[in-house]
C-alpha positions in Angstrom: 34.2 7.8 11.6 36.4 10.6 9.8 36.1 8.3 6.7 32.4 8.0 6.9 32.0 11.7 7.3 34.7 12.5 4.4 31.9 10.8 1.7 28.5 12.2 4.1 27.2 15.5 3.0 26.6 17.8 6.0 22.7 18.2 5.7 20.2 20.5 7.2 17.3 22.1 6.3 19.3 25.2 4.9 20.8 22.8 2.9 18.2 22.7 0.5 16.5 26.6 1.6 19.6 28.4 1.3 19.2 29.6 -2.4 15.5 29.3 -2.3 13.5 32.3 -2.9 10.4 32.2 -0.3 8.0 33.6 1.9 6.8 32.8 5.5 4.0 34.1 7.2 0.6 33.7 8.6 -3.0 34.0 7.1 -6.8 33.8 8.8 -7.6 30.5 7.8 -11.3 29.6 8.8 -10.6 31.9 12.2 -7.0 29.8 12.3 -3.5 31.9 12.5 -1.9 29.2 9.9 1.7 29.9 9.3 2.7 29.0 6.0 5.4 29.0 3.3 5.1 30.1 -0.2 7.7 29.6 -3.1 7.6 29.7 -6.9 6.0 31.7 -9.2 2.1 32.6 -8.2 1.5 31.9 -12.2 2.6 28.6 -12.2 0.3 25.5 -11.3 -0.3 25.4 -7.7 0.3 22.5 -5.0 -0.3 22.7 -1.5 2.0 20.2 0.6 0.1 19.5 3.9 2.7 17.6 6.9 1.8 14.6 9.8 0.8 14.8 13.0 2.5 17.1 14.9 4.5 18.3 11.9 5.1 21.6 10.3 6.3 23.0 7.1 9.7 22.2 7.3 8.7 18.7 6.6 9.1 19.5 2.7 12.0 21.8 2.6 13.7 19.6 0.2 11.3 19.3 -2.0 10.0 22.8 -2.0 13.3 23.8 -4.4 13.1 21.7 -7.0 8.9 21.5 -7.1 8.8 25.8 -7.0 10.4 25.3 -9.7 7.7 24.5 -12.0 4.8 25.3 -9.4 3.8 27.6 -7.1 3.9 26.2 -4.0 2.2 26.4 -0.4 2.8 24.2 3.0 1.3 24.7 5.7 1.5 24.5 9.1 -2.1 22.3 9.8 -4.4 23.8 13.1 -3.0 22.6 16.3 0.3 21.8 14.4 3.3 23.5 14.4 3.1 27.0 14.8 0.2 27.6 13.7 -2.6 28.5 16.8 -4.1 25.7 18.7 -7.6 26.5 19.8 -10.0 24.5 22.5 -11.4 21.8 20.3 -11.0 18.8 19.1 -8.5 18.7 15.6 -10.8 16.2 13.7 -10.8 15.5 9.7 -13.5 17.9 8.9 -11.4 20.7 11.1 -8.4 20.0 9.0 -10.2 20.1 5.8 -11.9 23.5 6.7 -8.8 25.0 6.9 -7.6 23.5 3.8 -10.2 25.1 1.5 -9.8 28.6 3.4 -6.0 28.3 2.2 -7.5 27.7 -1.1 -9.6 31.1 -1.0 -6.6 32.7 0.5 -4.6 32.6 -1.9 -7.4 32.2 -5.0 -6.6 28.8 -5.9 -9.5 27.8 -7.5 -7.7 24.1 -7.8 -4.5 22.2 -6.9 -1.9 19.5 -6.8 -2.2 17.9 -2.8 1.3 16.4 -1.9 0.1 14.9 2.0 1.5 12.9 4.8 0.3 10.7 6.5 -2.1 12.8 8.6 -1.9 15.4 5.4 -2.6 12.3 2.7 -5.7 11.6 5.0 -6.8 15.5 4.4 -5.7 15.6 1.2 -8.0 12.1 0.1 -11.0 14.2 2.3 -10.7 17.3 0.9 -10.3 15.1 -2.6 -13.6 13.5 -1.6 -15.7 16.3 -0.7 -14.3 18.8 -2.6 -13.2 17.2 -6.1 -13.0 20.5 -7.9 -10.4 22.0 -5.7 -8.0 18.6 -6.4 -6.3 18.5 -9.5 -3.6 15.7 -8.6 -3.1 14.0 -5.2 0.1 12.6 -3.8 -0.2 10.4 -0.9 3.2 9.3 1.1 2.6 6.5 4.2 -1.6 7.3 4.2 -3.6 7.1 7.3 -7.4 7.4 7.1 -8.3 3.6 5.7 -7.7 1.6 8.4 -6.4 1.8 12.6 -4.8 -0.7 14.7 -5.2 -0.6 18.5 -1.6 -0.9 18.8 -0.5 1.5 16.4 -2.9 4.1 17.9 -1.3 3.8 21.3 1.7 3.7 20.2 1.0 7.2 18.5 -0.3 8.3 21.5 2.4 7.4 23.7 5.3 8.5 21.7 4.1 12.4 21.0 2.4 12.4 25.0 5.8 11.5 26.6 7.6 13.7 24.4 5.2 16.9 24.9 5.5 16.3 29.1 9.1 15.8 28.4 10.7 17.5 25.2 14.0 17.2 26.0 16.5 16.3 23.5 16.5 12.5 23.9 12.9 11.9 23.9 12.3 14.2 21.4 14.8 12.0 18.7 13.2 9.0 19.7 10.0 10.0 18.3 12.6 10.5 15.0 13.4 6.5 14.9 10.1 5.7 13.6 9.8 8.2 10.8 13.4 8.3 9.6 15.1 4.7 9.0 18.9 6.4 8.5 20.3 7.9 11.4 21.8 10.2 9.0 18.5 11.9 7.8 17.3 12.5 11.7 18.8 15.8 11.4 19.1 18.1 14.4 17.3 20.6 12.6 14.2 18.8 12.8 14.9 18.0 16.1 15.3 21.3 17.5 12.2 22.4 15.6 9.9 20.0 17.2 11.6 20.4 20.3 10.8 24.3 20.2 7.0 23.4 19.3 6.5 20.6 22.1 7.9 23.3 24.1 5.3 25.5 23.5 2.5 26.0 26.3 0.0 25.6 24.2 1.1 22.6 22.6 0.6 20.6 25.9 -2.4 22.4 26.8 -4.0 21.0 23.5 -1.8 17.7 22.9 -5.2 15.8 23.8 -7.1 18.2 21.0 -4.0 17.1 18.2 -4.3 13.1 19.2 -7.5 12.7 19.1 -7.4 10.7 16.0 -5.4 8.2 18.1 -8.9 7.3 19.9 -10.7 4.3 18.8 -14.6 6.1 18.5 -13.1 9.6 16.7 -10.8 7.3 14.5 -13.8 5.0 13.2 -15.5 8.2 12.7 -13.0 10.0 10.7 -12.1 6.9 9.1 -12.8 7.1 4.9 -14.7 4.3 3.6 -13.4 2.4 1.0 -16.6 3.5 -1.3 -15.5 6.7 -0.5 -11.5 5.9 -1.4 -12.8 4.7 -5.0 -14.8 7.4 -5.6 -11.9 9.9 -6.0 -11.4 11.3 -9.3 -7.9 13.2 -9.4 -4.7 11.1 -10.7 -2.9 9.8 -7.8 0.7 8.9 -7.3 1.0 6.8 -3.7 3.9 6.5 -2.0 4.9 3.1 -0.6 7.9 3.4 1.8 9.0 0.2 2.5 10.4 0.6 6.1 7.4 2.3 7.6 5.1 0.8 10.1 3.6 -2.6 8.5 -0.1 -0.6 8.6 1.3 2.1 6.7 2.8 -0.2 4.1 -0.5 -2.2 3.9 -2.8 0.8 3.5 -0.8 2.6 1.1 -1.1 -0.8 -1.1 -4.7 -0.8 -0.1 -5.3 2.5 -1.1 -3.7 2.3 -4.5 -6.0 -0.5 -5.2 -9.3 1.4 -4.1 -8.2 4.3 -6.0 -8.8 4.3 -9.9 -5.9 4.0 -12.0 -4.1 5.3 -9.0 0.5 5.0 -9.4 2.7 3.6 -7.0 6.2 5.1 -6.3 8.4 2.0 -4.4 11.3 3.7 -2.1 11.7 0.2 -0.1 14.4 2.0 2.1 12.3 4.8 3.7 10.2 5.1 6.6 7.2 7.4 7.4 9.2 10.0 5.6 10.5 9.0 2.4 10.0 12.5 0.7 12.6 13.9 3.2 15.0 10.9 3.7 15.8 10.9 0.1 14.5 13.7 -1.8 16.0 12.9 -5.1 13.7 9.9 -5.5 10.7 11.4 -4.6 11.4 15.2 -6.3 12.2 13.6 -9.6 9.0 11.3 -9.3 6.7 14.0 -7.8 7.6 16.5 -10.7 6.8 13.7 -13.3 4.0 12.8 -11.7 2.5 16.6 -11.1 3.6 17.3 -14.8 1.9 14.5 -16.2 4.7 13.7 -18.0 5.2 10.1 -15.5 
């Protein structure tokens, strides 16, 4: 153990914030308090970076150093996500994309870069869908939105509900097993973040609001057809981790096929989060990718 933890970095999220110039606050975002994060220079190209279910902005702090960089960049925290409020409704595709575009106007961004997550690279494929003239590039890591499985819905549903009726420590990194493959990269940072929100009364007054994708009749709703899927314009670089959920890995392929001359970034060791399990992959891809020089 001393040997292992001689040649381990110790890694947290200030780890890659600590000499990162940036802003957090919140905005009016379609009548939703979003909290957000802004870094890099508001001259440079922008890209919004949009998290998973139940995730928050956090989810990209190593990558928001080396992309603000070279852009100006946003993350948000999604409605009935993170900290950002949680109102009495249903948090359904067209909700989330809503927001999205008031984010947008917010801070004048006539058109951007969309780096999503699961959840996010469902929005971001939406927004990319019904809004082409706001999408310049899209990056899509472990997409949802193509397809759903019975079993993978309920097990979504039964990981975040135990944890939000119980967010204690253990239950709480759990939920961590199936989005991070190395131990290593389930950082108690993250932990203790999620932790605090799960915490949060209104979290698990609206937990049934937040999973409502994870119903059979709302998913085939919100699904995106693959007509749809083809029918997006913007370059896209999609991210196929090769640890994640078989559904994930199958509809990230799927996806790359549907889209035209869409990329595809292999990181065969990464889970659900490959952008945050090993960010020198993904940043040096990402930036090639968003500067077109790929």
């Amino acid at each position: 153990m001393t040997e292992e933890r001689a040649v381990t970095p110790y890694r947290s999220i200030w780890t890659h914030l600590r000499t990162l110039e940036f802003r957090q606050g919140y905005l009016d975002a379609a009548g939703v308090r979003t909290r957000f994060v802004e870094a890099g220079s508001p001259s440079a190209p922008p890209v919004l970076l949009l998290h998973g279910t139940g995730g928050h902005w956090e989810t990209f702090a190593p990558n928001l150093g080396p992309l603000a960089q070279h852009f100006h960049c946003v993350a948000i925290d999604m409605v009935g996500n993170g900290f950002s409020a949680k109102p009495d409704y249903d948090y359904e595709i067209q909700e989330y994309v809503a927001q999205v575009v008031a984010v947008l106007d917010h801070f004048a961004l006539e058109r951007a870069a969309v780096v999503g997550m699961s959840l996010g690279a469902w929005v971001a494929a939406k927004l990319a869908i019904d809004h082409p003239a706001r999408v310049d590039r899209l990056i899509l890591m472990s997409p949802a939105g193509l397809v759903a499985t019975a079993s993978n819905m309920a097990r979504i549903r039964a990981e975040r509900t135990r944890a939000v009726e119980n967010p204690d420590w253990d239950s709480i990194k759990a939920m961590f097993d199936h989005l991070i493959a190395d131990e290593r990269n389930r950082i108690p940072d993250v932990i203790a973040l999620r932790q605090a929100i799960y915490q949060l009364p209104d979290t698990r007054a609206t937990i049934d609001h937040l999973l409502i994708l994870q119903d059979e009749q709302a998913r085939e709703r919100n699904l995106i057809p693959e007509a749809d899927w083809k029918a997006i314009a913007a370059p896209t670089l999609v991210v196929a981790s090769g640890r994640d959920h078989g559904e994930y890995q199958s509809t990230a392929r799927r996806v790359a096929e549907l889209i035209p001359d869409a990329e595809v970034l292999e990181m065969p060791e990464t889970k659900h989060w490959p952008h945050f399990e090993d960010p020198e992959v993904f940043n040096a891809a990402a930036l090639s990718f968003l500067r077109g020089t790929a």
